[in-house]
N, C-alpha and C positions, 0 to 999 in steps of 0.2 A: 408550478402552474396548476389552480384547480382546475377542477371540472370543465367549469364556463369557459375556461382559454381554450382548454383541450378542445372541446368542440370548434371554436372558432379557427382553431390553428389548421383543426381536421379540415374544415368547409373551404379552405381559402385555397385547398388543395382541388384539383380536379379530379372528377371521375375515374378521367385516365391514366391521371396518374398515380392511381391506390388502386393493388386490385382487392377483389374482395374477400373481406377476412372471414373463413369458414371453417370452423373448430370441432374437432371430431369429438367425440365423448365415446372411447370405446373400455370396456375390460369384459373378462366369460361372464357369461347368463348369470343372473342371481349377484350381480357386485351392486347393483343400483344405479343403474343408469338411465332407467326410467325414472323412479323416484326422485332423484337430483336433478333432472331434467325439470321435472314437475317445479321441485322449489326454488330453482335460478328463474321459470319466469313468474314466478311468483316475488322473488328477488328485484329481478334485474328489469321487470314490466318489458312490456313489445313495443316502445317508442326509438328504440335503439337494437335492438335484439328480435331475431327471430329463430324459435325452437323444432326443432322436428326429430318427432320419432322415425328412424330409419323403416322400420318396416311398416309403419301407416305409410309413411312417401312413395313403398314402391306398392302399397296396394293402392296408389290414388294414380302413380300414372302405368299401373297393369291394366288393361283390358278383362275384366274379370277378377278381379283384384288377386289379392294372398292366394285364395284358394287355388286359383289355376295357376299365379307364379308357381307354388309347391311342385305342381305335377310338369312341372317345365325340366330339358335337361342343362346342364350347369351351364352349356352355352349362351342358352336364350336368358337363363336365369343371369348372367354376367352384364348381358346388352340392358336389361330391365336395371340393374344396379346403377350402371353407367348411364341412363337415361334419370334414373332418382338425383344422380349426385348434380348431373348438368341442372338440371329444373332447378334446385336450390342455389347451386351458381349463380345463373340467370336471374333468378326473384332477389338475390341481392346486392348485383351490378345495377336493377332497375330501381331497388328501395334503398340502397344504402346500408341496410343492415346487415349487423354479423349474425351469422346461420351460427347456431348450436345442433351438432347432429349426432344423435344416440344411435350407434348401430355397431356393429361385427366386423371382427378382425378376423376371425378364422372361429370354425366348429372340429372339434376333437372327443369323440366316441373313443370310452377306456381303453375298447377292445381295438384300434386303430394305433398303428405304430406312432404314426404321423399325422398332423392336424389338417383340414381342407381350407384352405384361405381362403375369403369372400373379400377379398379387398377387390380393387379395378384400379387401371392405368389410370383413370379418370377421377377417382377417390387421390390419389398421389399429386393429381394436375392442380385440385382442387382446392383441397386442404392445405390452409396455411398455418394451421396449428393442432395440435394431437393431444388430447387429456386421455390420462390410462388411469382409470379406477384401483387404486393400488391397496387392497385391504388382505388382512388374511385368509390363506384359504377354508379354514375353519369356518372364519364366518361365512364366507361364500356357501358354503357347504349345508348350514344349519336354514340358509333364507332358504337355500331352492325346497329344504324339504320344508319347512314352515308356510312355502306360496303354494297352498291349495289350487290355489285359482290356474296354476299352469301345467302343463304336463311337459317333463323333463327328464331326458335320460338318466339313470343312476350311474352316479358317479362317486369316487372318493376321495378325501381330503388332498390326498398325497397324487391323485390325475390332474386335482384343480392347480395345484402349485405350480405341477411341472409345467401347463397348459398356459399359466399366469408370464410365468419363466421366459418358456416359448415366444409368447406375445410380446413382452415386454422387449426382450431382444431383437427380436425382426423388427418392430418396430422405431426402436432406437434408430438401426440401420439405415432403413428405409427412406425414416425422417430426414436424415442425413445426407441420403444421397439425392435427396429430394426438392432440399431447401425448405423442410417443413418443422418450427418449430415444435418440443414433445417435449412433455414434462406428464410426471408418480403426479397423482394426488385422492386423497381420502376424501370418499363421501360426505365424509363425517363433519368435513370443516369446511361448510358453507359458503363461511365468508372469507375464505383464503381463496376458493375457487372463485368466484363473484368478483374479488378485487385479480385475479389476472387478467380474464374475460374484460372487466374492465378496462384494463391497460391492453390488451390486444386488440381492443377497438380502435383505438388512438394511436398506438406504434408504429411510424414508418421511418424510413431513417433518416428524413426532413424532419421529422418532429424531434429524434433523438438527439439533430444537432442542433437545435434552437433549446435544447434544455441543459445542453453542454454551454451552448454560448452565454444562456438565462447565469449559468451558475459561476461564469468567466467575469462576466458582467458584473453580479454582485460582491465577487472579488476585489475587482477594481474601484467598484465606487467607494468600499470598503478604504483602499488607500487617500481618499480624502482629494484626488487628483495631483499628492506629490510624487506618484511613483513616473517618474524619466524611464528609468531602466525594467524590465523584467526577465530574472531568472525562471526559466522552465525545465522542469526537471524531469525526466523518468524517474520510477521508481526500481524496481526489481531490478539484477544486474546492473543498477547506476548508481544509485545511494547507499546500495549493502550488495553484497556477492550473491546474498540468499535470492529463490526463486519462490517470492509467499505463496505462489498457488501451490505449486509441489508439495509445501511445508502442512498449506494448508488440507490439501486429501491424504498426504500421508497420518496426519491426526484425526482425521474421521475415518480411515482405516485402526486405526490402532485404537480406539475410544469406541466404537460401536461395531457390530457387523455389518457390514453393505460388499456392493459389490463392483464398491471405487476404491483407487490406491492414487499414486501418485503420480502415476500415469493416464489420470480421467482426463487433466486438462490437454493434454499432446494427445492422447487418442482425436480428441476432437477436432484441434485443430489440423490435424492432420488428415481429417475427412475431408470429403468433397465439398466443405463447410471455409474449408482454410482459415483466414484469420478475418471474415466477413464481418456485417455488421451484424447479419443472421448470426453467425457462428458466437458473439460474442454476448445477443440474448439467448444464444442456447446456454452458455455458460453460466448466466445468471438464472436461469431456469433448473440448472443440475443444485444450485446454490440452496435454490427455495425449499428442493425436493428434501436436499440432506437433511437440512437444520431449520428450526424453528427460527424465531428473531433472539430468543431468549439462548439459544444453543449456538448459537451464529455469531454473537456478541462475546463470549465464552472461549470459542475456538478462533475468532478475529484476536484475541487478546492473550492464548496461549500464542499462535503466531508470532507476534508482534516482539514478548518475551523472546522466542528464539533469534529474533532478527538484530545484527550488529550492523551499523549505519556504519559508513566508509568516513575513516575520521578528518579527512580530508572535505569531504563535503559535511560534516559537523561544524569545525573552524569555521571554515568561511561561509557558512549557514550563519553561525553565532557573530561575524564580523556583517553579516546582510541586516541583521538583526537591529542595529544600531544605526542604521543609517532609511533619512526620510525619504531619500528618492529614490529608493531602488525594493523593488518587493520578490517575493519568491512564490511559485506554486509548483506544485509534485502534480502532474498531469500521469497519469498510470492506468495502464487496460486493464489493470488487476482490479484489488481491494481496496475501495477507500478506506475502511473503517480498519484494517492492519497498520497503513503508513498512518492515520490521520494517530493512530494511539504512537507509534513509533515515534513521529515527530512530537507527541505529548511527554514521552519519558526521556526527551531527550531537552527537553524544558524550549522547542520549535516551535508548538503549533500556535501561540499567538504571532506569529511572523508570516510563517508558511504555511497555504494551505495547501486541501486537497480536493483534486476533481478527479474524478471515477465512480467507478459501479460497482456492483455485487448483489443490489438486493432489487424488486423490482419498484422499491420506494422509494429508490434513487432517484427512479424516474430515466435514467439516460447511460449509455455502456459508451466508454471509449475505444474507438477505433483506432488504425494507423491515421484515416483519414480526419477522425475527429482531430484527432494530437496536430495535424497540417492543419484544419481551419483555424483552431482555436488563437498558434500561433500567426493564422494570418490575422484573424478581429483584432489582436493587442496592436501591433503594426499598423493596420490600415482604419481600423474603427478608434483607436484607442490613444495612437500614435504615440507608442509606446519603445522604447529600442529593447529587442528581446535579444538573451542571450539561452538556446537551447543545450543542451545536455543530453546525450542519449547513447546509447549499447548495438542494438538490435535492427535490424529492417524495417521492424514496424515504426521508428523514429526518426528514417529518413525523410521524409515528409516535412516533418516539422523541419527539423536540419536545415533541410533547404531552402524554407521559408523564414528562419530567423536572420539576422542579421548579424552574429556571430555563432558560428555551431563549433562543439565541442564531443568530439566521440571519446565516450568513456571506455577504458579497455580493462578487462579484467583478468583472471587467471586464466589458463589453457584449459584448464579441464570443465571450468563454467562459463566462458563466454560465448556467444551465437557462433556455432560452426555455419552458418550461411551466410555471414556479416560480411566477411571480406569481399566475396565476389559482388553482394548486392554495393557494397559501397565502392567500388571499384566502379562499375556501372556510373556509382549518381557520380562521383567526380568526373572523370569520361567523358558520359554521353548526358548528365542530367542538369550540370552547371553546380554540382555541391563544391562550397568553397569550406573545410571544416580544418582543425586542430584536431588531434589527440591526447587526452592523457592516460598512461599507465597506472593505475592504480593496485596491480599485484605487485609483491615486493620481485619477486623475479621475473616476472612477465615479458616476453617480448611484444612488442609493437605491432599494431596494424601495419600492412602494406610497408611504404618505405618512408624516410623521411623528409621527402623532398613531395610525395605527394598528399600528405597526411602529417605535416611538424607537428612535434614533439612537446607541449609544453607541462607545467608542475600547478597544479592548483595552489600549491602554498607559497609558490615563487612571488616576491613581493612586486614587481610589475607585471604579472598577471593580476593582482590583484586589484592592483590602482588601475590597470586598463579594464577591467569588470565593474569596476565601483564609479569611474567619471571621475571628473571635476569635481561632482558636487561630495563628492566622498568627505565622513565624517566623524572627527574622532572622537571614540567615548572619554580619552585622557585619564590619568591615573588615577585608580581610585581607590583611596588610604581608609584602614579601617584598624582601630586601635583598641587593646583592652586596657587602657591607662586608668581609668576610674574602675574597674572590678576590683574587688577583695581576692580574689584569685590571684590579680595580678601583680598587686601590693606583697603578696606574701610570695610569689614564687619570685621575685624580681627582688628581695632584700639578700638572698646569698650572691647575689651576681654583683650585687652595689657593694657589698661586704668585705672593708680590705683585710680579713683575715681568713677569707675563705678561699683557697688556691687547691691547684693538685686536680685530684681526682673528684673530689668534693665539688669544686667549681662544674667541674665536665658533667657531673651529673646533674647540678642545678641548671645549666644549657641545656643538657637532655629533656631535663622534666618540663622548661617554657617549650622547646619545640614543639611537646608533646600535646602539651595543653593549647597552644596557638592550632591545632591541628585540629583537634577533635572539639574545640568553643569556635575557631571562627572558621578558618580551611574547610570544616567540613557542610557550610552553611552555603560559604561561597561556590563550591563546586558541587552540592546534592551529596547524596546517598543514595544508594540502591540497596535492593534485600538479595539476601542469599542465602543459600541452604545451608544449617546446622544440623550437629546431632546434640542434642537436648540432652543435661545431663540424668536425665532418667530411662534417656537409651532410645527415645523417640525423634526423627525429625523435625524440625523445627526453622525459624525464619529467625536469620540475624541480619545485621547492616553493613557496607562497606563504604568505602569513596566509591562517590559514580565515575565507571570506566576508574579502578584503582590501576590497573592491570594495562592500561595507557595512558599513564601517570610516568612523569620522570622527576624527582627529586636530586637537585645539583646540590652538592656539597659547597660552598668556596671556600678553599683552604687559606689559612689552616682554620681561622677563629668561626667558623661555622658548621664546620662537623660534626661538633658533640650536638648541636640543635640543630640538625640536619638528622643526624640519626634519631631522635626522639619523635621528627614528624615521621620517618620509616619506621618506629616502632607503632605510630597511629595507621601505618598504612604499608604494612608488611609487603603487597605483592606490589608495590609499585618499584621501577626500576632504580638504581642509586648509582648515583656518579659524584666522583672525586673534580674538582675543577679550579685548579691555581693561576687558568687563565682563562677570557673570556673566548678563546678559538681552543679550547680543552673541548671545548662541549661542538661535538658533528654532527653532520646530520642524520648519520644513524642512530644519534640517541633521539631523534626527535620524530623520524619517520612513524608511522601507525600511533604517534600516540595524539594526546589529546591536551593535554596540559602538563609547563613543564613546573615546579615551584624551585625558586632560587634562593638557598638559606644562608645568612651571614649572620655575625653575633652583633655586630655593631654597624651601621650605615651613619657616617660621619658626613663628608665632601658628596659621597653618589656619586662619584666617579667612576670606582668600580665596578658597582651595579649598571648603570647605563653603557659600562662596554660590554657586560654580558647581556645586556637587553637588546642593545643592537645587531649584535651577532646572532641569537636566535632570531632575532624579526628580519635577517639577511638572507637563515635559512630557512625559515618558516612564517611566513607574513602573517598568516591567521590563530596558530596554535594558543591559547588561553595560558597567560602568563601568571604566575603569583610568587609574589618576593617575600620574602618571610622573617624578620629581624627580630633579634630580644630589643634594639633600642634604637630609635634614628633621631636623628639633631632636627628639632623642628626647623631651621633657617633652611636645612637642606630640601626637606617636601615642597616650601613653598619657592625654593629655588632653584636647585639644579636638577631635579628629579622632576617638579612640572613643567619645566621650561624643555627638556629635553628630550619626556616623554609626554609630549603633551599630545601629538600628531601618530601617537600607538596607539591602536585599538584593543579591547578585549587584556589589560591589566589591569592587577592587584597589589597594594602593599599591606602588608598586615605587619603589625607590630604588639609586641606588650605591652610598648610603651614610646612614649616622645618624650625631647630631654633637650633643655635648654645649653644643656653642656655639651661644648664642644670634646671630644674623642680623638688623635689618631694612635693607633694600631703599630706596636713593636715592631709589625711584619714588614714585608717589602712592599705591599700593597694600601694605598690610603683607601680607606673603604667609607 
């Protein structure tokens, strides 16, 4: 929304209902608050904006101006401060304008244990936002003695700090318990300050949902009008375990000094601030303070790096992915710009987006309450069937308002210890009709199962009940190295009737190998990892993405030796022996991500589609890859399409196709 909306959206508001925005400009003597006072209206012109030096306002409504204020005692001087802040009030209930006001927090003489506050109950009532001049005290130190023009007790570096210190604390506080938004910021950078001022003109939390819904909206026209269905998702404790705000203050604890860890984002919310719409542009406000956009983007992206996606909602993210009527978005109070990169390395984010805040050029923070509107617009504006997803109390909301809800549960030691009673309550007393899924491997369940059932995301009618009618399958999709020179030369010892024994096994070994790292490792990515460099330094090498939730199935017996050569491509992934197609459990398939099935020859596909049906029995979504030195061409285009035609999310990869028919010594026609 630019400018021009802003205003419009502002004016269609009443008077009444905005109050008026009045923004302190405080830090000690000599930080520049007059100065920058000077260049924001110079800046920001008075058509929108009005500035006031704090102590010219209480020499315009003292009687005798400054001079007799001085000789006043702190009482009278209190009433005089409190009459300054009301009149500026007033003048911008009557103009519309946001007041800028330069004035004191407290005065602190070296020799004085403790500082003397000049704030008032009526500064607290008034101000609805707080700028602290936050430079160092050095320089502070060097203006006052450099400003001839003023006279100024002597003070030294190390009173200014502590004084700084002081301030900056009580006022954090204050703020807090106030409902007044406070945010650090340097003189220095003009037009950082200029553009919040800007956005604090405009902020109310009508505005904030009209820029949630603005960005719902462009979502959806985005879907062309075939999306029927929408998944909505939380992010933090619902799509990964990890908590990215925690993750995120803990690395600006550990990468700079401040005086955040990874308890900023719980201190707050655990103020008198709670999980507000205030509370949530305070958070975007601590965001601005930390980090630049350039350092913001940096530490969004070492996050993201930490963060492991629930491979359960990956699957069936990757089966959403393929299908026209049905779309997905990560709806999240946290971090856009961590999940929007998460869902990018996980090859997501052309499918799924992301709506959330972090920075104030987001333009919009999500609340509980936003997470409830947004999924009523898809439903009522959109007419849309939502299926919501969510952990936490801040999710009930939505919950309730989707038309299927899904409480996602996670380990005991990370899930919302306040979860159960609040959702106890919405079934109860509030009408939530929802499911559960467990997504820790030991985890026990919410509440019981008669009032909170039980179901499995990768269960194949959960799926077909998420996906509709219209659900659509990608069908098998064959990809062969039959014309490479590679493939010519490694596939003559296996065609070679003189070459048996251990010789053969190692010519299986060697196509696995090569089928793994030429085409396996295309179709399922690569990610980087840490080496040690043989020169003794660190360094970056490659692996399978997610090897590490990889399962590699043997089918015995003629598939082993090229079964182990793609585990020599792909050391950490798991390795199973399998002489039938109910050999392979569901514990080999839990937490992982992709399973590959390797045989030496695919004749009839007989075989194979009893093992493809048995994983798609136990895991409806998990990414499949079938891996052969040789399949009968009559068989791809017939009993392998015909049977997997209605799977989603497979692979067959081969060396090679062969007009010749094959069967196999063994007990098994493959």
């Amino acid at each position: 929304m630019d400018d021009l909306q802003q205003d419009q959206f502002c004016q269609n508001q009443s008077a009444s209902e905005r109050k008026a925005v009045v923004v302190g400009l405080y830090g000690v003597p000599g930080s520049g608050k007059t100065t920058l006072l000077t260049q924001l209206e110079q800046k920001l012109g008075q058509t929108s904006f009005a500035f006031y030096d704090g102590s010219k306002m209480i020499d315009s409504v003292v009687p005798g101006g400054l001079e007799v204020f001085h000789s006043m005692k702190e009482e009278e001087k209190a009433h005089w401060r409190q009459c300054a802040i009301e009149t500026i009030g007033r003048n911008c209930d009557d103009t519309g304008h946001v007041a800028i006001v330069a004035g004191h927090f407290m005065f602190w003489l070296e020799e004085q244990k403790a500082g003397r506050p000049v704030y008032t109950q009526k500064d607290l009532m008034i101000f609805t936002h707080i700028l602290y001049l936050d430079i160092p005290a050095e320089v502070v130190l060097q203006r006052r003695l450099d400003d001839i023009g003023r006279s100024r007790p002597s003070t030294s570096a190390s009173h200014l700090s502590k004084w700084q210190h002081e301030e900056k604390t009580q006022l954090r506080d204050l703020c807090r318990q106030h409902g007044i938004l406070f945010s650090l910021v340097s003189p220095m950078m003009l037009d950082k300050v200029s553009t919040l001022l800007l956005d604090f003109r405009n902020h109310t939390e009508e505005y904030n949902l009209s820029q949630a819904e603005s960005r719902l909206d462009d979502i959806v026209v985005a879907g062309r009008g075939l999306w029927k269905i929408m998944l909505v998702i939380d992010a933090d404790k619902t799509l990964a375990a990890e908590d990215t705000g925690g993750l995120f203050w803990n690395m600006v604890t550990n990468s700079r000094p401040s005086g955040y860890g990874a308890s900023t984002l719980s201190e707050l919310f655990s103020s008198p601030l709670g999980y507000s719409y205030t509370a949530f542009r305070q958070a975007v406000l601590l965001y601005e303070e930390t980090a630049n956009d350039r350092d913001f983007e940096a530490l969004c992206q070492d996050v993201a790096m930490a963060v492991t996606m629930q491979p359960e909602f990956v699957s069936l993210l990757q089966v959403v992915g393929e299908q026209n009527h049905i779309g997905a978005v990560v709806v999240t109070c946290g971090l856009r710009r961590i999940w929007e990169k998460v869902l990018e390395r996980e090859g997501l984010s052309e499918k799924v987006k992301v709506i959330g805040g972090g920075r104030i050029a987001d333009g919009f923070v999500v609340s509980a309450a936003v997470k409830s509107a947004l999924v009523g617009r898809l439903r009522e504006a959109h007419h849309i069937y939502v299926w919501a997803f969510g952990d936490s109390p801040l999710d009930l909301g939505m919950l309730r308002k989707a038309d299927q809800a899904i409480i996602v549960v996670g380990g005991e030691q990370t899930r919302s210890k306040t979860m159960d009673i609040a959702l106890k309550n919405a079934i109860d007393h509030e009408g939530l009709r929802a499911r559960q899924t467990v997504l820790a491997s030991h985890g026990p369940p919410r509440l019981d199962h008669t009032k909170l059932p039980l179901i499995k995301l990768m269960e194949p009618e959960f799926v077909k009940s998420l996906l509709g009618d219209r659900y659509t399958h990608g069908g098998l999709q064959v990809i062969t190295a039959t014309e490479k020179t590679a493939a010519k030369l490694l596939a003559t010892p296996m065609r070679h009737a003189a070459v048996a024994g251990p010789v053969l096994r190692e010519a299986h070994r060697r196509v696995g190998w090569y089928l793994a790292i030429e085409i396996l490792g295309d179709v399922i990515g690569v990610e980087q990892r840490s080496i040690q460099h043989v020169l003794g330094r660190p360094t970056s090498g490659y692996q399978l993405f997610h090897e590490q939730q990889t399962t590699i199935v043997a089918l015995m017996r003629g598939g082993e030796p090229m079964a182990f050569g793609v585990s020599d491509a792909f050391p950490l992934a798991m390795f199973v022996h399998a002489c039938y197609a109910d050999d392979i459990g569901f514990h080999h398939l839990r937490g992982q991500l992709t399973v590959i099935l390797v045989d030496s020859v695919i004749n009839t596909g007989k075989t194979i589609v009893e093992f493809v049906q048995n994983v798609r029995k136990l895991h409806a979504t998990i990414r499949i890859v079938v891996v052969a030195g040789v399949v009968q061409t009559e068989c791809v285009s017939g009993t392998l399409d015909q049977k997997l035609a209605h799977y989603s999310n497979i692979h067959l990869i081969a060396l090679r196709l062969s007009d010749t028919k094959f069967t196999g010594s063994g007990s098994t026609d493959t």
